[in-house]
Backbone as a ProteinNet text record, in pm:
[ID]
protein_1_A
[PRIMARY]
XXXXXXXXXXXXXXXXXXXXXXXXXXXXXXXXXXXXXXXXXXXXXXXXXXXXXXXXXXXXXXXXXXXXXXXXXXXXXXXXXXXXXXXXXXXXXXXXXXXXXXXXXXXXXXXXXXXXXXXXXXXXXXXXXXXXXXXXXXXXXXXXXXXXXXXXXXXXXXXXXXXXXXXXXXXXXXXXXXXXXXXXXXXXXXXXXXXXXX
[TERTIARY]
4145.5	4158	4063.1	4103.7	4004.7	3880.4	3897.3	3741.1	3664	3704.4	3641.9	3530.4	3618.5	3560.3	3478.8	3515.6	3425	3295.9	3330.1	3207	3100.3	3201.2	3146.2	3095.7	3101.6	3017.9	2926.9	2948.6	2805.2	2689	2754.8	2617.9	2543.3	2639.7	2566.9	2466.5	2541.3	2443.6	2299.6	2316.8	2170.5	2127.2	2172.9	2124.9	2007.2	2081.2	2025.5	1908.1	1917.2	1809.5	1707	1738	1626.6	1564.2	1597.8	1557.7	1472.6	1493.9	1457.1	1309.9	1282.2	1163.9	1017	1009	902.6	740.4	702.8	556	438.6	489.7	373.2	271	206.9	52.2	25.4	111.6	105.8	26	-17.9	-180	-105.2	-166.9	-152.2	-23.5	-0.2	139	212.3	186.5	312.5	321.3	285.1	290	439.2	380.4	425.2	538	574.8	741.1	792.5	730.1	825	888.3	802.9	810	920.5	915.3	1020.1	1162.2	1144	1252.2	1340.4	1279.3	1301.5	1364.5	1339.5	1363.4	1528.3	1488.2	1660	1723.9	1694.5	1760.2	1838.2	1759.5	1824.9	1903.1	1886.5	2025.4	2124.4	2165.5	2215.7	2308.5	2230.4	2309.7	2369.2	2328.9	2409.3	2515.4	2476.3	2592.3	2712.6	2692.1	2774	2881.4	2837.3	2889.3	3050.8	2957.9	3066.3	3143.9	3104.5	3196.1	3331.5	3296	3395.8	3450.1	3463	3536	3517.1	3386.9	3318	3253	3160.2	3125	3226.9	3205.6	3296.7	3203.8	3266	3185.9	3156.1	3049.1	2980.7	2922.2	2968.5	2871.1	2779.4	2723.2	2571.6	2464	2520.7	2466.3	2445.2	2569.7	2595.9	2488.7	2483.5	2358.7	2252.7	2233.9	2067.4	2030.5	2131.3	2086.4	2097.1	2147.7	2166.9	2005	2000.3	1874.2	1706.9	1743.8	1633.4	1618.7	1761.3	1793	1725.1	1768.6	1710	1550.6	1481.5	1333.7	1271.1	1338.5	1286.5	1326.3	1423.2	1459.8	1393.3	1429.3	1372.8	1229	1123.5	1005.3	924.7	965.1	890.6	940	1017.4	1048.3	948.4	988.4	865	779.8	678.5	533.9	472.4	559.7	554.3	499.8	571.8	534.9	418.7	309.5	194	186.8	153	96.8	6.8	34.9	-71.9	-45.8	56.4	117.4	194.3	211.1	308.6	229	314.5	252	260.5	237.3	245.3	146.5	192.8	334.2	428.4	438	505.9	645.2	733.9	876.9	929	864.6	920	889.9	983.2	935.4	901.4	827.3	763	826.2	980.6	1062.5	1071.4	983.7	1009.7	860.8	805	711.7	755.9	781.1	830.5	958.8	989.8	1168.5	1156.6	1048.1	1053.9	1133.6	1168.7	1309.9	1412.2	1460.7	1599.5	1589.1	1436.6	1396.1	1382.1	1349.9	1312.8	1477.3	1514	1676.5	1763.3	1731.7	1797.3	1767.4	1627	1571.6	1630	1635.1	1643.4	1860.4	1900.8	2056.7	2066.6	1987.7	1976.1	1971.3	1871	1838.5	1976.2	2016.2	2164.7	2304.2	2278.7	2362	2418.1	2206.5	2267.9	2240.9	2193.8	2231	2395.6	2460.7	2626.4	2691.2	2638	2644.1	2611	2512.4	2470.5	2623.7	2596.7	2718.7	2869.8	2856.9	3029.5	3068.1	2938.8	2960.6	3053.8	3099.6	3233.2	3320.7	3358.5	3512.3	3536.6	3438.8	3504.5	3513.5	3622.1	3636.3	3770.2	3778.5	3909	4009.1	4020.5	4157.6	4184.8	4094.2	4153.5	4087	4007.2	3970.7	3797.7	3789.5	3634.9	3614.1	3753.6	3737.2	3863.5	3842	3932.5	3948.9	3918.3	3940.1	4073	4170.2	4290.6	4348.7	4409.3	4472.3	4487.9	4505.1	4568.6	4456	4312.4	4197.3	4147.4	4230.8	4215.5	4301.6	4363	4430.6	4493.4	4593.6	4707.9	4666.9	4555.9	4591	4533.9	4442.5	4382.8	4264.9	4245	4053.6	3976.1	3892	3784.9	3699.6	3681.2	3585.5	3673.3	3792.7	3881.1	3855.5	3871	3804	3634	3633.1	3477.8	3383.7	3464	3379	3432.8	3550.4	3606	3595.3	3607.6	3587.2	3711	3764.5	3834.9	3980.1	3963.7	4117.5	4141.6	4051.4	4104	4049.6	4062.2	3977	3835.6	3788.4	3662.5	3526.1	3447.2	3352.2	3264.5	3294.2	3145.2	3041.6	3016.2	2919.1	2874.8	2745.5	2678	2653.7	2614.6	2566.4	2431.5	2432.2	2350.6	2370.2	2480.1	2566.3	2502.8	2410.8	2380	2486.7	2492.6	2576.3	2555.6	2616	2655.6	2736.5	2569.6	2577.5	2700.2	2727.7	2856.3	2908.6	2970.5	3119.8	3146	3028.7	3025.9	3068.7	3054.4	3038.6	3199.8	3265.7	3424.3	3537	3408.6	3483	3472.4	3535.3	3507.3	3382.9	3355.5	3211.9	3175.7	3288.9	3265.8	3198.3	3293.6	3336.4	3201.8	3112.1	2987	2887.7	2891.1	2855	2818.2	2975.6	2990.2	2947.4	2919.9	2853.2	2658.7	2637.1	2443.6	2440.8	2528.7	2559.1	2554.3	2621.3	2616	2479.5	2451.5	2305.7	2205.6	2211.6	2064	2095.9	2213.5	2192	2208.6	2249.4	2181	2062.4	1979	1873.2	1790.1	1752.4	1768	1786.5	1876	1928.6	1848.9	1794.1	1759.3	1556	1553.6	1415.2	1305.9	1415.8	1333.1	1394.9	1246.5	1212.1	1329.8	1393.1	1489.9	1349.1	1355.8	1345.7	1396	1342	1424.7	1406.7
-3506.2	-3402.8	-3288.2	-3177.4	-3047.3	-3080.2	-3062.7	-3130.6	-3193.2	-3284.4	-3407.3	-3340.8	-3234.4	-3206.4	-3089	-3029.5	-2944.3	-3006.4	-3093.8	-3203.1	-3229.3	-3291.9	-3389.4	-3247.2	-3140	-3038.8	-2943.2	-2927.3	-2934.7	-2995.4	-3145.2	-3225.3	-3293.7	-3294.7	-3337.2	-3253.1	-3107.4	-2986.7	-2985.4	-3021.5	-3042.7	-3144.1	-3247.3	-3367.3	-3375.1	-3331.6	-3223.6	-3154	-3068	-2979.1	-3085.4	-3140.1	-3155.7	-3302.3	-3377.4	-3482.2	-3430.1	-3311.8	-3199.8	-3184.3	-3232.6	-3194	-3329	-3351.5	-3410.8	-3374.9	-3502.5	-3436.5	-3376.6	-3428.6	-3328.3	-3312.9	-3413.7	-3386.4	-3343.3	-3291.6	-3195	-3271.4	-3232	-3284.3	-3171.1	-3261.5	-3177.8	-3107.1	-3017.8	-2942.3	-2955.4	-2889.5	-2923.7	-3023.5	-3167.4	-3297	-3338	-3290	-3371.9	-3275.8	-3156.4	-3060.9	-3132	-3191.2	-3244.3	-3421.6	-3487.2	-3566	-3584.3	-3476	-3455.7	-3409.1	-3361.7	-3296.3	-3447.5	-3513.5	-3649	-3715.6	-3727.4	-3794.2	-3747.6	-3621.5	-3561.5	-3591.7	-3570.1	-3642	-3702.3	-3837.7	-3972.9	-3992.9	-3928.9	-3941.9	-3854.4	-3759.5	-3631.7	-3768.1	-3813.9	-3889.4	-4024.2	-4099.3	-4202.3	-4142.3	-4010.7	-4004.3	-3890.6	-3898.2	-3840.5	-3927.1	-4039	-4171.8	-4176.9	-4216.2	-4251.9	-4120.7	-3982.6	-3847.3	-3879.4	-3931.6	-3900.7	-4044.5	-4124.4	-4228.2	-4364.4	-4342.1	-4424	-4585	-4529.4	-4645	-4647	-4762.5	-4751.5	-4664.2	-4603.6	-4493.2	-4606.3	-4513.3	-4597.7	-4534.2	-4504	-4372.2	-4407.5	-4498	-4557.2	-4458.2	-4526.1	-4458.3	-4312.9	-4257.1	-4102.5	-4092.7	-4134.5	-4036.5	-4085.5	-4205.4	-4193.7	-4153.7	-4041.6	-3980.7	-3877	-3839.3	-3646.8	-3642.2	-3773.7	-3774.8	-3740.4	-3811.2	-3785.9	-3649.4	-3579.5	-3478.7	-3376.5	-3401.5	-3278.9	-3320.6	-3452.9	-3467.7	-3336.9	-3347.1	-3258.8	-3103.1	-3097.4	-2941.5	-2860.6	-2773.2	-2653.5	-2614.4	-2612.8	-2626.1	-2723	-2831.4	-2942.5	-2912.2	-2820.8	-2763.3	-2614	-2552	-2474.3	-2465.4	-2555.7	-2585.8	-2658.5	-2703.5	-2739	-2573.9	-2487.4	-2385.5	-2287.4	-2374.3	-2241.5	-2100.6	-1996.7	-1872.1	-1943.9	-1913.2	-1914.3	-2067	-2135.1	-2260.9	-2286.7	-2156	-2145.7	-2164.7	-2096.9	-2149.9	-2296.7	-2304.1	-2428.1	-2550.4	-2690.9	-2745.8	-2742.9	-2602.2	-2587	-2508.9	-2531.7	-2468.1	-2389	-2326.3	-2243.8	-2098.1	-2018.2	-1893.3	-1796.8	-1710.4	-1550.7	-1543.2	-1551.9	-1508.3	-1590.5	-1720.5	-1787.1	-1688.4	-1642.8	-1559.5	-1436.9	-1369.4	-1226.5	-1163.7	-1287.8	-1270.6	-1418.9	-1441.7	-1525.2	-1565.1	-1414.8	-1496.9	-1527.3	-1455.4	-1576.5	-1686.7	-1706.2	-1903.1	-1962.6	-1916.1	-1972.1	-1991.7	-1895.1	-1831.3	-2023.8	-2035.5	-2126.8	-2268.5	-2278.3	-2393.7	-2459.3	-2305.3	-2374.4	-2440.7	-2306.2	-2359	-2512.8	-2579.5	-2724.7	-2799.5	-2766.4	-2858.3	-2836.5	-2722.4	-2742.3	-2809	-2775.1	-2845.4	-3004.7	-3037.4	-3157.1	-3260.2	-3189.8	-3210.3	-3261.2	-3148	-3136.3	-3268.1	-3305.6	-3398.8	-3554.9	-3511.2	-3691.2	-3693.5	-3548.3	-3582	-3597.1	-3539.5	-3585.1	-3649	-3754.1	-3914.3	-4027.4	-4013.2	-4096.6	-4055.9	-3912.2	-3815.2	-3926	-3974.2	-3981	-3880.4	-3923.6	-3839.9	-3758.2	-3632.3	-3519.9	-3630.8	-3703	-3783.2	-3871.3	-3861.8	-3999.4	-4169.9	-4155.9	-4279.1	-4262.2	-4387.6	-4402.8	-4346	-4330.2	-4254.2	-4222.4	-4145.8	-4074.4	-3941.2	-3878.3	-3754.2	-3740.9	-3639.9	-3645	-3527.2	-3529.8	-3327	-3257.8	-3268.1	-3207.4	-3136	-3165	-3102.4	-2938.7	-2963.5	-2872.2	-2693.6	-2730.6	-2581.7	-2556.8	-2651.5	-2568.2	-2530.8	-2614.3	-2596.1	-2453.4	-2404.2	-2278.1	-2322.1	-2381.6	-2408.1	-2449.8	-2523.2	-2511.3	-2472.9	-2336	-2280.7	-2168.1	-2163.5	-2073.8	-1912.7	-1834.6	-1734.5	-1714.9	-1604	-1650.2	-1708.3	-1670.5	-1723.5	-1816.4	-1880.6	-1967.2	-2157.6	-2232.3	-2362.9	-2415.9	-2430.3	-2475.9	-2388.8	-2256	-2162.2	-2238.9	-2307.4	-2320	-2172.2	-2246.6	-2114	-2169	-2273.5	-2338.9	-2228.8	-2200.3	-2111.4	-2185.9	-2190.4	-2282.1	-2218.8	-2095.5	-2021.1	-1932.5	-1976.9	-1914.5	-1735.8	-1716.3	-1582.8	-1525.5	-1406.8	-1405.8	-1439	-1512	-1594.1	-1742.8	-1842.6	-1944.2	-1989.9	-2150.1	-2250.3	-2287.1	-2370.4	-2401.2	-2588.8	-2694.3	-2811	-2854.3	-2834.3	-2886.6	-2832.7	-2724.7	-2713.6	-2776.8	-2801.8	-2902.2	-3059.3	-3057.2	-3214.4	-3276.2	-3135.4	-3208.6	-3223.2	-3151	-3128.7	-3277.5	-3268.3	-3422.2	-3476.2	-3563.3	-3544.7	-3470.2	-3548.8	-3476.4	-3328.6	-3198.8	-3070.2	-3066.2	-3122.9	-3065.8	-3116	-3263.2	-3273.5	-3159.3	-3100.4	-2999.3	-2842.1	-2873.7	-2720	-2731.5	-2821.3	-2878.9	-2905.6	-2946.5	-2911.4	-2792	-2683.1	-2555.2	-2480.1	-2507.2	-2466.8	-2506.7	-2593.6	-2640.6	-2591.2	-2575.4	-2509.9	-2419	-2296.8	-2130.4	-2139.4	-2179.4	-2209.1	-2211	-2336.2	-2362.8	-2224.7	-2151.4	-2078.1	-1967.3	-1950.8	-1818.2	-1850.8	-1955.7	-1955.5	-2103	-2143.1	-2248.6	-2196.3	-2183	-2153.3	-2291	-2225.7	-2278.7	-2390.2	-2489.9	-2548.7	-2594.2	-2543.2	-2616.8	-2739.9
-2210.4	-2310.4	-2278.7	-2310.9	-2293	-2370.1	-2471.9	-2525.6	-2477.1	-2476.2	-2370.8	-2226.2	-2164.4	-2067.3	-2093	-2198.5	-2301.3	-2286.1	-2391.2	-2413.3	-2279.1	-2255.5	-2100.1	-2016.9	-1990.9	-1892.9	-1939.9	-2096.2	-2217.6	-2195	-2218.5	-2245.2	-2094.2	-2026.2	-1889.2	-1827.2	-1853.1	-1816.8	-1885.1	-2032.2	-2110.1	-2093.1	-2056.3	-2029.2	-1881.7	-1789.9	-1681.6	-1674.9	-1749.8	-1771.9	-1867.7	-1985.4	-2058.9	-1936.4	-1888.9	-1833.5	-1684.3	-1660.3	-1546.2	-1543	-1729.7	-1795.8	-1733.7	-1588.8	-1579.8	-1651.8	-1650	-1677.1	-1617.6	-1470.2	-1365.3	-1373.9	-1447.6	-1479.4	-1653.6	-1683.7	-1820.6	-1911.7	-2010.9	-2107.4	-2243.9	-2370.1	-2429.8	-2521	-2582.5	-2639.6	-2535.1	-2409.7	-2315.7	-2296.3	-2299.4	-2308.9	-2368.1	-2507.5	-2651.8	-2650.4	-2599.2	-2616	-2496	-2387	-2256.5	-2293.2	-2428.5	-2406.2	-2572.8	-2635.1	-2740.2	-2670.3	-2569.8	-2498.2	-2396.5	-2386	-2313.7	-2460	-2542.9	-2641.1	-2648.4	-2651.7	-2744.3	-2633.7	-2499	-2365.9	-2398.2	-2378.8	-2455.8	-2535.6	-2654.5	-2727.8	-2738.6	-2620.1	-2612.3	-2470.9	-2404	-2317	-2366.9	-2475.3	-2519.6	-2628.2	-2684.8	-2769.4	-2680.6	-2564.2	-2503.4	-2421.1	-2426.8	-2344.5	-2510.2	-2621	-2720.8	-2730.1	-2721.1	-2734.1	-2636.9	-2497	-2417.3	-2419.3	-2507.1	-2514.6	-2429.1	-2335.4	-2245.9	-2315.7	-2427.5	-2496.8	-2646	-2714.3	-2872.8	-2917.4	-3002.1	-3136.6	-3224.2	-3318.2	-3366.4	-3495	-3570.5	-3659.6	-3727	-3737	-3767.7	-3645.7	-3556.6	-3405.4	-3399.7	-3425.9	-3423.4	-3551.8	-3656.9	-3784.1	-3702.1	-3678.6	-3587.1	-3491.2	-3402.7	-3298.9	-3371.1	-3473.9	-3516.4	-3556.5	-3632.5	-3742.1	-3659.3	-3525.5	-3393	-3362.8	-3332	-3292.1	-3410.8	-3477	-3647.5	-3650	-3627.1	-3672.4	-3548.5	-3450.7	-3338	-3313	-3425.1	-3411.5	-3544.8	-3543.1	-3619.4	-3624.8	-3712.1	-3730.3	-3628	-3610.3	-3540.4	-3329.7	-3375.8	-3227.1	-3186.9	-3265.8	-3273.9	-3267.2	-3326.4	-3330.2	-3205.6	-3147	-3000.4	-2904.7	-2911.7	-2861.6	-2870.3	-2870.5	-2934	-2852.4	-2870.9	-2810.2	-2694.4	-2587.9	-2471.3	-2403	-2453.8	-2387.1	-2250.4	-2218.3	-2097.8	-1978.2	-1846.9	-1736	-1681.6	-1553.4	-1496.1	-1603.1	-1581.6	-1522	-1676.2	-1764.3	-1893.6	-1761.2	-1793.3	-1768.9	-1837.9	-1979.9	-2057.7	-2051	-2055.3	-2022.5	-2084.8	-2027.3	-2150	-2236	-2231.2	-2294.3	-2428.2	-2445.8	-2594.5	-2677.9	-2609.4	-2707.6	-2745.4	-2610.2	-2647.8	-2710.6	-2750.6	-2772.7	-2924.2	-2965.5	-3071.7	-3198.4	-3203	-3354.6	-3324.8	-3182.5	-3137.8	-3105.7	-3059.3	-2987.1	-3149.1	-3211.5	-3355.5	-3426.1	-3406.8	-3478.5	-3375.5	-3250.1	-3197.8	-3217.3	-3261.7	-3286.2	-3474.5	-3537.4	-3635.4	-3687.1	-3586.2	-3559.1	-3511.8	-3417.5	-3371.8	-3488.4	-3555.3	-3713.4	-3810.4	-3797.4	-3885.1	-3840.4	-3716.7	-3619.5	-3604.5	-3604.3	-3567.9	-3746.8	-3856.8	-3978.8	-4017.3	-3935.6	-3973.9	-3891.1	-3746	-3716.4	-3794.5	-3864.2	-3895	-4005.7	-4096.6	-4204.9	-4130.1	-4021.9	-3967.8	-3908.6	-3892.3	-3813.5	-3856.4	-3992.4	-4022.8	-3984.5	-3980.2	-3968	-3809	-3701.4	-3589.9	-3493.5	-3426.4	-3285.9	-3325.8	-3265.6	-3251.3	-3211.2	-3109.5	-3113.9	-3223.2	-3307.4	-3413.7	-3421.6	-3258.6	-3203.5	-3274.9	-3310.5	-3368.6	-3566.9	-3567.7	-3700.5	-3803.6	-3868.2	-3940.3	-3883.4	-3784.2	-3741.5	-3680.4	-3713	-3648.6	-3613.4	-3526.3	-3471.1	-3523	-3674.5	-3749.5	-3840.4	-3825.5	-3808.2	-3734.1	-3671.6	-3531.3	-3629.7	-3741.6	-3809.2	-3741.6	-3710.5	-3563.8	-3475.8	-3394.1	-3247.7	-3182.7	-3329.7	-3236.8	-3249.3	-3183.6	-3116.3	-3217.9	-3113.6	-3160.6	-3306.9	-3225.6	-3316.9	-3408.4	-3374.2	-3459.4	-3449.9	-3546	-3563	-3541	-3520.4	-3552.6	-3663.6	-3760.5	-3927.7	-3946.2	-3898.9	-4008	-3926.1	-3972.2	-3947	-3909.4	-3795.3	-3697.9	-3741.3	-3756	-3783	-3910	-4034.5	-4128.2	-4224.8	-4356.9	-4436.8	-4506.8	-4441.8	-4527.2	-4372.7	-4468.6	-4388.4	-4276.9	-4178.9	-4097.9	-4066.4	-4099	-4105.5	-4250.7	-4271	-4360.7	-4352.6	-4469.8	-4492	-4364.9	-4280.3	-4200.4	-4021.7	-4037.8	-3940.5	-3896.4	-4010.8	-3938.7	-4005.2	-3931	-3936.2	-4085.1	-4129.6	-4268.7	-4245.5	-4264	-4272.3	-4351.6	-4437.5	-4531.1	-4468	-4422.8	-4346	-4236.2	-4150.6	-4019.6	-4049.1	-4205.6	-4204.9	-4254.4	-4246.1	-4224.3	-4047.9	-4022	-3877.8	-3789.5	-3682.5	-3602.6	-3533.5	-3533.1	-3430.6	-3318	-3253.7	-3115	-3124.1	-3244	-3206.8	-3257.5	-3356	-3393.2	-3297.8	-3243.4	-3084.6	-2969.5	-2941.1	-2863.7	-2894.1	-3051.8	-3060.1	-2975.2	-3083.6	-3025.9	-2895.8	-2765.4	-2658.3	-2601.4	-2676.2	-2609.7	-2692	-2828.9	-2858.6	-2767.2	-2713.3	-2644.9	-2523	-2445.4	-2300.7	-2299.3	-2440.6	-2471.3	-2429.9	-2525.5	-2547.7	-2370	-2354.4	-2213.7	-2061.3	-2098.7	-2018.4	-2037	-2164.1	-2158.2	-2164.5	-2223.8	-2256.9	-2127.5	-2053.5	-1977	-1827.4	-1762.8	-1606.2	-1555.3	-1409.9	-1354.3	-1252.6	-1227.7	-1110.2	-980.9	-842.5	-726.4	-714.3
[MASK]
++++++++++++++++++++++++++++++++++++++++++++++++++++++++++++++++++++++++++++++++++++++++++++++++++++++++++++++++++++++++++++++++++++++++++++++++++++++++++++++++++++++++++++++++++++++++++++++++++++++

């Protein structure tokens, strides 16, 4: 399924990058953000196994990885980043200071994100498998993310006032698709604010 490979070249890519995150010596805040970043790893790679139909779903599983995922996003992601933290062996770049309310603006989208996740861990998977989620979710077949405002080309809002995400509207959608959004939040994220390594 397209999704699927949606999914599956999302999360491998973040999976990638955040596991990229050795410690190299690191002491300290950069420690404790490399070793929170390993964490979400982990469950960014087991709940990507049940997304693509590899392991059974499990939605006990799915709220206790969103629930990992949310203790480590927003505020508690942030505070990881102090002023003057960067530099070797930190991988994060100028750009999370000098450019701060979009790294903040992205951190706190993760926490809503993966909020909408823990609540849409019963709905299941977009095929129907692991759940109650079924095609017919999808608003006819136009994507995804639909319009831009609206929650899968229906008329229920998945975005709040301001343009953040909006936890209750996520929490009717399928897993996977709120999966695959915190997938592409974290390798925004990632792309723009963490130094590449050879």
């Amino acid at each position: 399924m397209k999704i699927q490979k949606i999914i599956g070249a999302g999360a491998i890519g973040l999976a990638s990058i955040v596991a990229a995150y050795a410690h190299g010596g690191a002491t300290g805040i950069v420690k404790e953000r490399m070793e929170a970043m390993g964490t979400m790893s982990d469950v960014v790679k087991a709940l990507l196994a049940m997304m693509r139909g590899e392991t059974a779903y499990n939605a006990d599983a799915v709220r206790d990885g969103a629930e990992t995922i949310r203790r480590h996003a927003g505020e508690a992601l942030t505070g990881l980043f102090p002023e003057g933290s960067g530099g070797e062996p930190s991988e994060a770049k100028a750009e999370v200071w000098s450019n701060w309310d979009e790294f903040s603006a992205l951190a706190a989208q993760l926490e809503t994100l993966s909020e909408g996740l823990g609540l849409a861990a019963d709905n299941g998977l977009m095929s129907g498998s692991g759940g109650q989620a079924q095609g017919g979710m999808m608003g006819g077949g136009t994507g995804m993310m639909g319009s831009a405002n609206t929650m899968m080309g229906g008329t229920a809002p998945m975005m709040g006032r301001g343009g953040s995400f909006d936890a209750a509207a996520l929490a009717a959608m399928p897993a996977d698709g709120v999966f695959n959004m915190i997938a592409q939040s974290c390798s925004a994220c990632h792309t723009k604010f963490r130094l590449e390594k050879n």
